[in-house]
BADRENDREN-725549 format. One record per residue (C-alpha): residue in one letter; chain; x, y, z. Coordinates in steps of 0.001 Angstrom, whole numbers. Example, Ala and Ser with C-alpha at 12.3 -4.5 7.8 and 13.67 -1.06 7.14 Angstrom:
{"A"; "A"; {12300; -4500; 7800}}
{"S"; "A"; {13670; -1060; 7140}}
END
This chain:
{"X"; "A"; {-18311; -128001; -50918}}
{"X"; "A"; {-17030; -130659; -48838}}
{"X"; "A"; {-15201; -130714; -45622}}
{"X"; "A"; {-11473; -130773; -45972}}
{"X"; "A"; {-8907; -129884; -43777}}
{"X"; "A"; {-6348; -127322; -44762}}
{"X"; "A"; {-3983; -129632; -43257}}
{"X"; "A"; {-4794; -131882; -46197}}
{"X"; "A"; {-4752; -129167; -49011}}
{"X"; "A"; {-1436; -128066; -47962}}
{"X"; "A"; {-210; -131561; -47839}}
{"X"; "A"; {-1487; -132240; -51191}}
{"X"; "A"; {-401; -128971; -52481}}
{"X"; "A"; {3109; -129725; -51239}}
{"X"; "A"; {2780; -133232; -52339}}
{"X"; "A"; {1913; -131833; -56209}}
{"X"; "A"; {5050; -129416; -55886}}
{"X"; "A"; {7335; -132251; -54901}}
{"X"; "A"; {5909; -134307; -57861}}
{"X"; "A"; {6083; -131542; -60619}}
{"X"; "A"; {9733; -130527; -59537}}
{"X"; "A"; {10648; -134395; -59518}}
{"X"; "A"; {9783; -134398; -62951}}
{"X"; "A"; {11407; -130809; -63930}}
{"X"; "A"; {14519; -132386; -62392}}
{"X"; "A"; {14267; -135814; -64006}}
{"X"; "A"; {14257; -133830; -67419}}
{"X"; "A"; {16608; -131447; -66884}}
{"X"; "A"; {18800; -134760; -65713}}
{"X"; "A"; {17643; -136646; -69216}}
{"X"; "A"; {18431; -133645; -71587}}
{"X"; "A"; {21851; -132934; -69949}}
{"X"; "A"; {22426; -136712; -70221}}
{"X"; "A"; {21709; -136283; -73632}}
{"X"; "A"; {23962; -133266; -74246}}
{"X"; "A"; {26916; -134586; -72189}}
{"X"; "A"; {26068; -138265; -74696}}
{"X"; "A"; {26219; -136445; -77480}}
{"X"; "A"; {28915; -134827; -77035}}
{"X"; "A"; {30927; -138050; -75709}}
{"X"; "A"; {29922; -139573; -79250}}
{"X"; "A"; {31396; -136716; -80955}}
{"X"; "A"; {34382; -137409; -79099}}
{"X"; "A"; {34332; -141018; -79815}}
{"X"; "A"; {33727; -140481; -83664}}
{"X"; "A"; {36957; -138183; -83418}}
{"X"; "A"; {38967; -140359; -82069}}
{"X"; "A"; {37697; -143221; -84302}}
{"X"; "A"; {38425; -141002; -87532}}
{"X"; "A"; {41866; -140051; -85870}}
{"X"; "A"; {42786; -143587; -85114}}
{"X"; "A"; {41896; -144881; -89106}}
{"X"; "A"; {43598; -142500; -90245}}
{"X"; "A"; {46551; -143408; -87797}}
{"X"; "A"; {46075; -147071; -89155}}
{"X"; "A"; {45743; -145885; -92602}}
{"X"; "A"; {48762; -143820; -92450}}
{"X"; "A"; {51399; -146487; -90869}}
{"X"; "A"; {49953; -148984; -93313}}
{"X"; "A"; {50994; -146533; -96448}}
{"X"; "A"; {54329; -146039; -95072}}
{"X"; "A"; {55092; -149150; -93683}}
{"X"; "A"; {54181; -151300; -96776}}
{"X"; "A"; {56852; -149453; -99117}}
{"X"; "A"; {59758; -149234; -96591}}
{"X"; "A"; {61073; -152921; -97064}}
{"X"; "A"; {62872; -152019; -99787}}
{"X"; "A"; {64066; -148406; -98697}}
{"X"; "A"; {65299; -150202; -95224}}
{"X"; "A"; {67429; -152501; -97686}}
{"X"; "A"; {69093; -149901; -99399}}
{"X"; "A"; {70428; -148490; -96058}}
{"X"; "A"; {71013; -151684; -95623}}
{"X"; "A"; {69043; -151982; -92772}}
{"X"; "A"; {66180; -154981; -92037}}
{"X"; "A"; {62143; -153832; -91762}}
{"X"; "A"; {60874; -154520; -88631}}
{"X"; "A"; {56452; -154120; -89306}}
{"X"; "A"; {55885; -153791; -85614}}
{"X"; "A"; {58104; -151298; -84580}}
{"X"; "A"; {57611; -149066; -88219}}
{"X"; "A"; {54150; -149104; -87358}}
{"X"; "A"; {54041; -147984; -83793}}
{"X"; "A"; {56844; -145264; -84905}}
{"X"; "A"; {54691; -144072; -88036}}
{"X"; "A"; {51458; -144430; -86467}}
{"X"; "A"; {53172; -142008; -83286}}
{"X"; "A"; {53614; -139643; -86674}}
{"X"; "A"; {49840; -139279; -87782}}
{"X"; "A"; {48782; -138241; -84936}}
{"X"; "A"; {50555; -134796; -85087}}
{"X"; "A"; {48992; -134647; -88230}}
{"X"; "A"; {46214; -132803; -89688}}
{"X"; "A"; {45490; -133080; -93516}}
{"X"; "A"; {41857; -131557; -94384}}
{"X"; "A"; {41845; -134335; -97448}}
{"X"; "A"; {43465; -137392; -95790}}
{"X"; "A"; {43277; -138689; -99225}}
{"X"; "A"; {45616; -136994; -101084}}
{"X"; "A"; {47610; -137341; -98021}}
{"X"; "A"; {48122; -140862; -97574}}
{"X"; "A"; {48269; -141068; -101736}}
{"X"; "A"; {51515; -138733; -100902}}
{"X"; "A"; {52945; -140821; -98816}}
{"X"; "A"; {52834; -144009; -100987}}
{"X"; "A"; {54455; -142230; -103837}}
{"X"; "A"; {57287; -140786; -101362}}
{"X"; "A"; {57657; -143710; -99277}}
{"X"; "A"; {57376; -146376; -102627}}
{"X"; "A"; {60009; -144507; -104548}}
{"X"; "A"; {62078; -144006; -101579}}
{"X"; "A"; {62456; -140450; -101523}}
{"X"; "A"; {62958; -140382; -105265}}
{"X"; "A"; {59893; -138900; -106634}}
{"X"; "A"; {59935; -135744; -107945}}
{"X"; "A"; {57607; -133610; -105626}}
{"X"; "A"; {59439; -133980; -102442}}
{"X"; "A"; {57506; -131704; -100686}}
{"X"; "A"; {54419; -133138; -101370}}
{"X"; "A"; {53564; -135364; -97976}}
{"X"; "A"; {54529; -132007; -96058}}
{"X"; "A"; {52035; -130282; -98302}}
{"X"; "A"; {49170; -132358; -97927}}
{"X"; "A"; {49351; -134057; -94846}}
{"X"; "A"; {48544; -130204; -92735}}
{"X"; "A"; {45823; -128251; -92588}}
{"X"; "A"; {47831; -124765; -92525}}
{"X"; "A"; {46649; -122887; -95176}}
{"X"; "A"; {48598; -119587; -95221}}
{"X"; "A"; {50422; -118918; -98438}}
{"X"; "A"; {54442; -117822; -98032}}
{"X"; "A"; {54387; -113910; -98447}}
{"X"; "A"; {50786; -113770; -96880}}
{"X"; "A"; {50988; -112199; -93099}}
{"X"; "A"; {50906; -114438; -90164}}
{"X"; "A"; {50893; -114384; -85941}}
{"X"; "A"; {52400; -117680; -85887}}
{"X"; "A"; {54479; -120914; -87401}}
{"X"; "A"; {51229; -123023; -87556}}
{"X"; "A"; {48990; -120845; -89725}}
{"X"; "A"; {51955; -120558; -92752}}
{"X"; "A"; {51207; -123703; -94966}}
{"X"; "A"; {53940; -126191; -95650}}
{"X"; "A"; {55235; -125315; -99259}}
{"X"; "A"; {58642; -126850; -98921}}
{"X"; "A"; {60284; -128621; -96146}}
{"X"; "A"; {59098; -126349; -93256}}
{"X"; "A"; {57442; -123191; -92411}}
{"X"; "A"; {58398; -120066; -90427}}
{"X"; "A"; {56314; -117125; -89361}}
{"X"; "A"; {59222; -113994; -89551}}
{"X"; "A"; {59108; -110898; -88042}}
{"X"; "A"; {59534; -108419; -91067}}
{"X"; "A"; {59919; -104827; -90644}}
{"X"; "A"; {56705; -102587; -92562}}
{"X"; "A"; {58937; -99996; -94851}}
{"X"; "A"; {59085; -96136; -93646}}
{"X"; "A"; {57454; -97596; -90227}}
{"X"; "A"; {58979; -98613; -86588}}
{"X"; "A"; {56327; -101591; -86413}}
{"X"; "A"; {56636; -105134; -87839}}
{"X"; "A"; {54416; -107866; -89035}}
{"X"; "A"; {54686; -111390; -89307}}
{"X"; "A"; {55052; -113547; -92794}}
{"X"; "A"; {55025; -116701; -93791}}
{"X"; "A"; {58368; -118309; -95778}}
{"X"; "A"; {59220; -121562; -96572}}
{"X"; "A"; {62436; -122878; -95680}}
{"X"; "A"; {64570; -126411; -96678}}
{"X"; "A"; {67336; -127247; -94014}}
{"X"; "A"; {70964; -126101; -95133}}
{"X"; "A"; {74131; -128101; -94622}}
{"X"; "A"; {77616; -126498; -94714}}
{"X"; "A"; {78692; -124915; -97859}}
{"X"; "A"; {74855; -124331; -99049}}
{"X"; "A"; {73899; -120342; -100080}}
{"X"; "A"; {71524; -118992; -97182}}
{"X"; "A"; {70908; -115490; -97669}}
{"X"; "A"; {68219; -115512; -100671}}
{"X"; "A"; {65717; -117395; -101729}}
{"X"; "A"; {66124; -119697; -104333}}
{"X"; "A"; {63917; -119525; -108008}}
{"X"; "A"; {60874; -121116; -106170}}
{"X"; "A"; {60887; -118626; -102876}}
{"X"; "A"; {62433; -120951; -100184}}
{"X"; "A"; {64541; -120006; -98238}}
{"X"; "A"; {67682; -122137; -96283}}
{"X"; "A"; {68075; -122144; -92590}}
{"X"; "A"; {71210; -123516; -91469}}
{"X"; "A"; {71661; -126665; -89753}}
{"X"; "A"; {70744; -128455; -87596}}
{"X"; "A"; {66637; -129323; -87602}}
{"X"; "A"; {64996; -131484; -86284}}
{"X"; "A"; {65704; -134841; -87642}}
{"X"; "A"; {66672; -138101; -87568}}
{"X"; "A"; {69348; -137555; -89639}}
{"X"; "A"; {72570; -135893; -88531}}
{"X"; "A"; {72796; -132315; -89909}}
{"X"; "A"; {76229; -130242; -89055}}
{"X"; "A"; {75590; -127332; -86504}}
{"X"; "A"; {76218; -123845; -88952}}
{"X"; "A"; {75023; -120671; -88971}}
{"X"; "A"; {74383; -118265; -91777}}
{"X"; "A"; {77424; -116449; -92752}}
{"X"; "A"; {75820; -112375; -93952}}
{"X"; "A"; {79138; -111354; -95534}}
{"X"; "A"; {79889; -115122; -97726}}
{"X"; "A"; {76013; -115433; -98030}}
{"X"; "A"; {76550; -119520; -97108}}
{"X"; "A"; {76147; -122116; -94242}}
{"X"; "A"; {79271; -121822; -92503}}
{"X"; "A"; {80240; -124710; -89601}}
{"X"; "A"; {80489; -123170; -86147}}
{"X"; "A"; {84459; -122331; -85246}}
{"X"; "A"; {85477; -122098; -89114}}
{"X"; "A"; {85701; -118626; -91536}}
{"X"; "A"; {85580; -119963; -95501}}
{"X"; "A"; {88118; -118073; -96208}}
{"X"; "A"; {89880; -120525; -97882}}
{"X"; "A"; {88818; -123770; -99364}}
{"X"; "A"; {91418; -126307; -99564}}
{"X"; "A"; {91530; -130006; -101433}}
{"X"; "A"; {92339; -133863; -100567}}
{"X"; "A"; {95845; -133934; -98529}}
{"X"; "A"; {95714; -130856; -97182}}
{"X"; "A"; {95663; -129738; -93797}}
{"X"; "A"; {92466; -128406; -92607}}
{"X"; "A"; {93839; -126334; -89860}}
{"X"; "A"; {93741; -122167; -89597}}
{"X"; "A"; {90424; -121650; -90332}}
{"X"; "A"; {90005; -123114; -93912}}
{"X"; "A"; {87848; -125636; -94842}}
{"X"; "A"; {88648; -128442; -97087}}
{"X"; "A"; {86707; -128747; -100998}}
{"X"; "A"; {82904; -130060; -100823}}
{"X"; "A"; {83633; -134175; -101781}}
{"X"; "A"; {86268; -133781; -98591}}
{"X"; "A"; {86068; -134152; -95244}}
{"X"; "A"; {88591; -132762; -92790}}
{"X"; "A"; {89412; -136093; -90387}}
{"X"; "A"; {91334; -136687; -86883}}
{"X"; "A"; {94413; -135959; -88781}}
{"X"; "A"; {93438; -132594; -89842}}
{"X"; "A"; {93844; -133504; -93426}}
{"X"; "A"; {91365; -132938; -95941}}
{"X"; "A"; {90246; -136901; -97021}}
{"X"; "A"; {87117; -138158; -99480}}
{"X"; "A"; {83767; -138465; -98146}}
{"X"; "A"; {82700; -141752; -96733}}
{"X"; "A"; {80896; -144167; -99550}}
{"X"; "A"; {77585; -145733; -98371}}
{"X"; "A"; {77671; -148353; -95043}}
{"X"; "A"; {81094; -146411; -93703}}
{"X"; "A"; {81077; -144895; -90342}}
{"X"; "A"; {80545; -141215; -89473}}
{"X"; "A"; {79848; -139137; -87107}}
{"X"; "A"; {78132; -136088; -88989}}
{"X"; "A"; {76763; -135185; -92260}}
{"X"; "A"; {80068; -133896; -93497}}
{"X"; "A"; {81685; -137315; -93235}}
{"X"; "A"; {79464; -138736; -96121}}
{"X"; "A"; {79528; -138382; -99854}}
{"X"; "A"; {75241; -138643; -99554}}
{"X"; "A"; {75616; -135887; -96963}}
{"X"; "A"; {73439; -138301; -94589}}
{"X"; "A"; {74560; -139809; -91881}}
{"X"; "A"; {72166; -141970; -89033}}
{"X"; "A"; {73188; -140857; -86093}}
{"X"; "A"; {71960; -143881; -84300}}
{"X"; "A"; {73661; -146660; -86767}}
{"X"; "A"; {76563; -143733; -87634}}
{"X"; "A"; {77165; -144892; -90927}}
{"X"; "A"; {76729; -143301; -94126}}
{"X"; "A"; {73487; -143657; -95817}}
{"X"; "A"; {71663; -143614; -99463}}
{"X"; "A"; {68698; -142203; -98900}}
{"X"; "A"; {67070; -140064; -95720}}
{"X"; "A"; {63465; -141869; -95355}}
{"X"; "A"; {64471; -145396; -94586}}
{"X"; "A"; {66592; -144433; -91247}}
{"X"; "A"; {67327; -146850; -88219}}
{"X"; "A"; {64160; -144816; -85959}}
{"X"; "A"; {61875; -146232; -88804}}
{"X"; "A"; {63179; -149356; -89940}}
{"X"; "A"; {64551; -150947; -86404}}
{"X"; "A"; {67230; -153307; -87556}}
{"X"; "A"; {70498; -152878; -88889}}
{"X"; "A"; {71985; -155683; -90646}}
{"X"; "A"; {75651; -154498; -90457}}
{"X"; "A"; {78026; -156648; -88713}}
END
């Protein structure tokens, strides 16, 4: 055996120890690279699906609006409808973006007058839960109607409650809210959150309708009248500065809330009287009256 130093074993020993966890470390470095990449590239292909589908989304809206904008009489700004619409998608969450987007160019190309109005809130989110089925929140109740609530319900015979999921359409003044209607929705009374301006009411238990805040519809009374003493002047009236029951506004005429309007729809930002809700001033960014 030859003649070697311990001096030099140990050094060698120490010098294969430093080598061998090098390498351990250079690995463990490599595959946690690796992991960390591939998780970056999921990332990345997320946000590339999310951003097409962005793209895809203001492009279906955006193309139909022109002549929507008109009938408000507004102009179509493409710039601005796209950054607004685009802002949209990304709150949304369709599992087939599809039938989603194929939605919203049959809403947005009729403008607003296709039959199944519910249908972009249907298909554009991923909420599943059927109305009637139990729930812990708003987000798990699918969107069968306008919007979706998770309510508190009280379990019969029992001092406990569970959650279930209802649809709901917003309610103006003079609309029932106590039931549901034929289909199962139910009204919640104004205002939501929209664009558009909704009157402030509240849900009247004893009339069973939307009733504006400070009034009793006790008594409904028509064009001329005075709309003082807690009545409320006849649904194609309006009660004005006067305090005299007066038509609706027509289409293009100022207003200040719903009420005002024969179309029930008023922008609040133009605040004028509009034909239909999709195309409003948020969306199409120019209005054309003088």
């Amino acid at each position: 055996m030859p003649n070697v130093s311990l001096k030099r074993v140990l050094r060698g020993s120490k010098m294969k120890t430093l080598f061998v966890s090098r390498f351990a470390w250079t690995w463990a470095s490599v595959i946690a690279l690796g992991a960390c990449s591939g998780g970056v590239q999921r990332d990345s292909l997320a946000e590339a699906e999310t951003s097409a589908f962005a793209n895809a989304y203001a492009t279906a809206v955006c193309d139909s609006l022109a002549p929507c904008c008109a009938q408000n009489a507004f102009g179509h700004d493409p710039i601005w409808c796209r950054n607004r619409a685009t802002a949209d998608a990304v709150l949304l969450s369709p599992e087939n973006p599809e039938r989603c987007l194929r939605a919203v160019k049959e809403r947005y190309g009729s403008c607003g007058a296709s039959s199944d109005r519910f249908a972009v809130n249907r298909e554009c989110r991923s909420a599943s839960t059927p109305p009637g089925s139990t729930c812990r929140t708003d987000d798990e109740c699918a969107v069968t109607a306008e919007f979706a609530r998770c309510v508190l319900e009280r379990v019969s015979d029992e001092p406990s409650y569970v959650g279930k999921c209802k649809a709901y359409r917003s309610g103006r003044v003079g609309d029932q809210c106590v039931a549901a209607d034929s289909q199962g929705v139910f009204t919640e009374c104004g205002p939501q959150v929209s664009f558009l301006s909704v009157d402030a009411s509240y849900c009247d238990t004893q009339s069973g309708i939307c009733t504006a805040y400070g009034s009793k519809p006790t008594q409904t009374v028509k064009n001329g009248e005075a709309c003082v003493g807690g009545v409320v002047c006849e649904r194609s009236s309006r009660c004005d500065k006067t305090l005299r029951c007066v038509p609706r506004a027509k289409l293009g005429e100022a207003c200040l809330a719903a009420s005002d309007c024969e179309s029930e729809l008023c922008d609040p930002f133009a605040r004028r009287c509009l034909a239909q809700a999709l195309a409003t001033f948020s969306l199409c960014g120019r209005d054309l009256t003088p």
